[in-house]
C-alpha positions in Angstrom: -16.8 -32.5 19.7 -19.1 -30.0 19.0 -17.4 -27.3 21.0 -14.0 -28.6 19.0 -15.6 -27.8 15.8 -17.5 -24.5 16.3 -13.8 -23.3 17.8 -12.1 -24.6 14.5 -14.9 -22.6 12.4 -14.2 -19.4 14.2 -10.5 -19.8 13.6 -11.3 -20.5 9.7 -13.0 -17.6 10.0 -11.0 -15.6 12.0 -8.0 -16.2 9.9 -9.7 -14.6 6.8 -10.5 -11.5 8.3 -6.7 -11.0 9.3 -6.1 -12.1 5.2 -8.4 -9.7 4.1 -7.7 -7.1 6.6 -4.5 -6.3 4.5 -6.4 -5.3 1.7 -8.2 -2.5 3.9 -5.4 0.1 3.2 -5.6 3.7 1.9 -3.5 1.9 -1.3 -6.3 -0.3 -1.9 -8.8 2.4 -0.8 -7.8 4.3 -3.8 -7.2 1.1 -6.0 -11.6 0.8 -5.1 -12.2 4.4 -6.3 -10.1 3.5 -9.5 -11.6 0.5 -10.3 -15.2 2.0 -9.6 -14.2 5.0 -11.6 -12.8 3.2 -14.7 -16.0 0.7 -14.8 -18.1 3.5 -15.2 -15.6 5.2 -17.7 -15.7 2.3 -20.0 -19.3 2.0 -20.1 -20.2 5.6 -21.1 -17.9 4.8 -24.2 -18.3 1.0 -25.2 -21.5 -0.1 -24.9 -22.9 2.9 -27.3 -20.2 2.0 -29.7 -21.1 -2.0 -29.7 -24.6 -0.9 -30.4 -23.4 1.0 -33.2 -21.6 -2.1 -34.9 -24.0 -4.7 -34.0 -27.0 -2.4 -36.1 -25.2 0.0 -38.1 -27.4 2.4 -36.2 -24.7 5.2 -35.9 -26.6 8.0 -35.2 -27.1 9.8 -31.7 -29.1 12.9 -30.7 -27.0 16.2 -29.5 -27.9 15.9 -26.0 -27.2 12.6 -26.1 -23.4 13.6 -27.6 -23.5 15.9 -24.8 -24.4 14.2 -22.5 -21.7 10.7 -22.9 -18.8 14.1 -23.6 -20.0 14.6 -19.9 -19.8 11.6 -18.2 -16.7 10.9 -20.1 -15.1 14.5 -19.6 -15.8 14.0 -15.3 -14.5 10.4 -15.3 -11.6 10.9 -17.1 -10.9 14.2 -15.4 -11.2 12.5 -12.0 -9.0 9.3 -13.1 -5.9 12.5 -13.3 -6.4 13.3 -9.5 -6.6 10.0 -8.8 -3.8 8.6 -10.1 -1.8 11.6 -8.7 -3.0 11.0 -5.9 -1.9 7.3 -5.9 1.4 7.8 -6.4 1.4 10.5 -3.5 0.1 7.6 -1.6 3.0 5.2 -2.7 6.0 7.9 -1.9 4.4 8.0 1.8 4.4 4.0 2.5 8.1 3.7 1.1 9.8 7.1 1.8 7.4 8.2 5.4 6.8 4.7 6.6 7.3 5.7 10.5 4.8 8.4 9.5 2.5 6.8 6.7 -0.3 6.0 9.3 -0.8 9.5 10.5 0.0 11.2 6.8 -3.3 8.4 5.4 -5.3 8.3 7.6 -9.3 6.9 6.7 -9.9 10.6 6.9 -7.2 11.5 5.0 -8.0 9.4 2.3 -11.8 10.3 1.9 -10.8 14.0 1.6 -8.3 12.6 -1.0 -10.5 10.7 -2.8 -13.4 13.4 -2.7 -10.7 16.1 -4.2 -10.4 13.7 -7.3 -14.5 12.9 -8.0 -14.9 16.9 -7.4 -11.9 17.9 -9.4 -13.4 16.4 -12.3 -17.3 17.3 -11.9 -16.5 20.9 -11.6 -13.8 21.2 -14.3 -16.1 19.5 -17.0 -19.4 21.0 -15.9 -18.2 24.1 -16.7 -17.0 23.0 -20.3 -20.3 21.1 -20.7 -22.6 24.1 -19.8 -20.2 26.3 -22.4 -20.6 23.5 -25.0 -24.9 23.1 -24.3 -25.2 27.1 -25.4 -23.7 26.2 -29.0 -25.3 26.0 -31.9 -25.4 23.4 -34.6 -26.5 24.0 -37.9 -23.8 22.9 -40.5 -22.0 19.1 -40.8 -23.8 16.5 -38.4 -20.9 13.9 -38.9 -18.6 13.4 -36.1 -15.2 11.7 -37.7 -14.7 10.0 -34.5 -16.1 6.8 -32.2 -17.0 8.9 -29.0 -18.1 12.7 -28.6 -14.9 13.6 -27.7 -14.5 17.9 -27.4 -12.9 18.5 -30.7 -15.0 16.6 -32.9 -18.1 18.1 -31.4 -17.2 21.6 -31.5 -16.1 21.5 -35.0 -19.8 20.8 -35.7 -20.9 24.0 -34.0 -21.6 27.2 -36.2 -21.2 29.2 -33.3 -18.2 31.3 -32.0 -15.8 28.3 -30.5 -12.8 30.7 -29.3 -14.0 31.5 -25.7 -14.8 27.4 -24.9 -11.3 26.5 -26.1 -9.5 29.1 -24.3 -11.5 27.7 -21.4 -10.9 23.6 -22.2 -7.1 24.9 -23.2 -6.8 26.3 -19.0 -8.8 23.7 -17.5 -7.3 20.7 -19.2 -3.7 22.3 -18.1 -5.3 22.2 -14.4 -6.8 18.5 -14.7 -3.1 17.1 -15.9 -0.1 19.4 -15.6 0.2 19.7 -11.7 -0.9 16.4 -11.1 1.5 14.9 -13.7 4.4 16.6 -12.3 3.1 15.6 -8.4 2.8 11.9 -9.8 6.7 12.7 -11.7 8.2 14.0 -8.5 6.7 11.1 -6.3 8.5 8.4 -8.4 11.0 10.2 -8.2 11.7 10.4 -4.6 10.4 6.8 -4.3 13.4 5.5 -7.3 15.8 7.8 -5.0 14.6 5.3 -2.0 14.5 1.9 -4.1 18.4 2.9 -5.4 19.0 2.5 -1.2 17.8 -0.8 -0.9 20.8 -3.4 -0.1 19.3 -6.3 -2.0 19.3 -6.4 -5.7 16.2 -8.9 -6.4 14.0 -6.6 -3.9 15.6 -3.7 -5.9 14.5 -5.2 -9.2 11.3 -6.1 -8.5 10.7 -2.2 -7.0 11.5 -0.8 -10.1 9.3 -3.2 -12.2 6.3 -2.2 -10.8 7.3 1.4 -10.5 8.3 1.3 -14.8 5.1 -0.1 -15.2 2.9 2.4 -12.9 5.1 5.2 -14.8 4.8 3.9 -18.8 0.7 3.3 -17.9 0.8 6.8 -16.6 2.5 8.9 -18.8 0.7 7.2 -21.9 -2.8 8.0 -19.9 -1.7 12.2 -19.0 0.6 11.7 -22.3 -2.2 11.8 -25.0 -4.6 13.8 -22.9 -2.6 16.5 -23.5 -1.7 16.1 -27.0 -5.5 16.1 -27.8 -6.8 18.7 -24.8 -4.3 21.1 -25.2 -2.3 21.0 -28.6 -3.4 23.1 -31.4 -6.2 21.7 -33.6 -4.0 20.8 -36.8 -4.9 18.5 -40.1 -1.8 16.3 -38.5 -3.0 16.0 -35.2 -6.7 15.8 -36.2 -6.4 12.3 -37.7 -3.9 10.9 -35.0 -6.6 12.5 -32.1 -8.8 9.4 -32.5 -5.7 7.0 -32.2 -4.2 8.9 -28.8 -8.3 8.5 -27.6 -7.7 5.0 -27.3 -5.0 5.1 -26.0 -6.8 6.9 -22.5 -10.5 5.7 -23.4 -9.6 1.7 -24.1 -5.6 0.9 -23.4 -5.2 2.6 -19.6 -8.6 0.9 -17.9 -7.4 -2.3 -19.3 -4.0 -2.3 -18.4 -4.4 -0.7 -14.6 -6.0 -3.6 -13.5 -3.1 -5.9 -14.1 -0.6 -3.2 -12.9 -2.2 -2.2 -9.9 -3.8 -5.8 -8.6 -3.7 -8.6 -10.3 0.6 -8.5 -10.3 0.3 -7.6 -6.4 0.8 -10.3 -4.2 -1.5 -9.6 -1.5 -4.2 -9.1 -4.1 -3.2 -12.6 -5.5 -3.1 -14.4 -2.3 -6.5 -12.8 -1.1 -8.5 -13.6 -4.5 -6.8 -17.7 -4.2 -8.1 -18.4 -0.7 -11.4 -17.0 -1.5 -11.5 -19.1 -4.5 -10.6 -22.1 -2.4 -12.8 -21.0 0.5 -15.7 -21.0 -1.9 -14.8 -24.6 -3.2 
């Protein structure tokens, strides 16, 4: 009897490894970095502005400003490679399947993922160094809820031209190529899903690839209107709407796209749930 039920314990056990052993793909190797990356975007942002409610205390230091622009500026930077490079992963699995294992390898996908975090620390720390040698001395009032680059710079008495010019190239860098890699990877993956004989499977591929596309476009979208349109009265005013948009509407959004609507994700988080019970 007590051989039976040490066997029967193993098995238990045993079968949850082969559960969770699904999860330990490059798609949810890159759904880790994502979630890591968008917990710490959120809480350079909200926690600062909650403060600022709950006391009415609305005032921050300019290294302080500088320094949440920062963190801000590399996560968000970062979140553009990554989500590029998500997609890339997705036309692989369903348009190289015979070679998706060779193509993602773990190495594969650490290089991947390191090309994202050092995408964004090296575009922003040059924009951040540019912004630390300005000088402030008129208006201390940023019309905004974060120390997003416009509003900041608009404080500065100091010649703005060459750090725009700079923000203007590297912002086209963080977002234009890997916009259009993430466009032409859903495009060769609809282009596969338009293939598929059966027309729930067919509908259900497309929902989840609308979704990953609307959440996507709104998130490289209205980075570029703000990073790289001109600085106008118009656009000035709608800036702090299209902030949310990236800062508060995408992280909240890509965990319900990207896991909690996946199956295996479902299924995983249910018989831990019950295992714990």
């Amino acid at each position: 009897m007590e051989n039976w039920g040490r066997r029967n314990i193993y098995s238990a056990h045993e079968e949850r490894n082969n559960q969770t052993y699904h999860l330990h793909t490059p798609m949810y190797f890159f759904l880790e970095n994502l979630s890591c990356l968008e917990t710490c975007y959120s809480s350079t942002i909200l926690p600062r502005m909650l403060a600022s409610l709950l006391t009415e205390d609305r005032t921050i230091s300019v290294s302080g400003c500088i320094t949440q622009f920062y963190f801000f500026g590399v996560l968000a930077a970062s979140e553009c490679y990554l989500l590029s490079m998500m997609s890339y992963d997705r036309y692989l699995a369903i348009c190289k399947p015979l070679h998706y294992m060779v193509l993602m390898s773990g190495r594969i996908c650490l290089q991947l993922a390191a090309v994202s975090w050092m995408g964004g620390f090296m575009a922003t720390t040059i924009v951040t160094c540019l912004m630390s040698q300005l000088h402030f001395c008129g208006p201390n009032e940023i019309d905004h809820f974060l120390c997003d680059f416009t509003p900041v710079i608009k404080l500065s008495c100091s010649d703005t031209s060459l750090i725009t010019l700079v923000t203007f190239i590297l912002s086209s860098v963080d977002t234009l190529p890997p916009l259009l890699l993430t466009l032409t990877s859903y495009a060769f993956i609809i282009c596969t899903i338009l293939r598929i004989p059966s027309t729930t499977q067919r509908r259900k591929a497309f929902s989840t690839c609308s979704s990953h596309l609307i959440v996507v476009t709104i998130f490289y979208g209205t980075l570029m209107i703000v990073y790289m349109l001109p600085d106008t009265e118009t656009l000035r005013e709608l800036n702090k709407v299209f902030s949310l948009f990236y800062t508060v509407l995408t992280p909240m959004v890509n965990p319900l796209i990207y896991s909690l609507r996946n199956k295996e994700v479902q299924c995983a988080l249910r018989k831990l749930i019950a295992h714990r019970n």
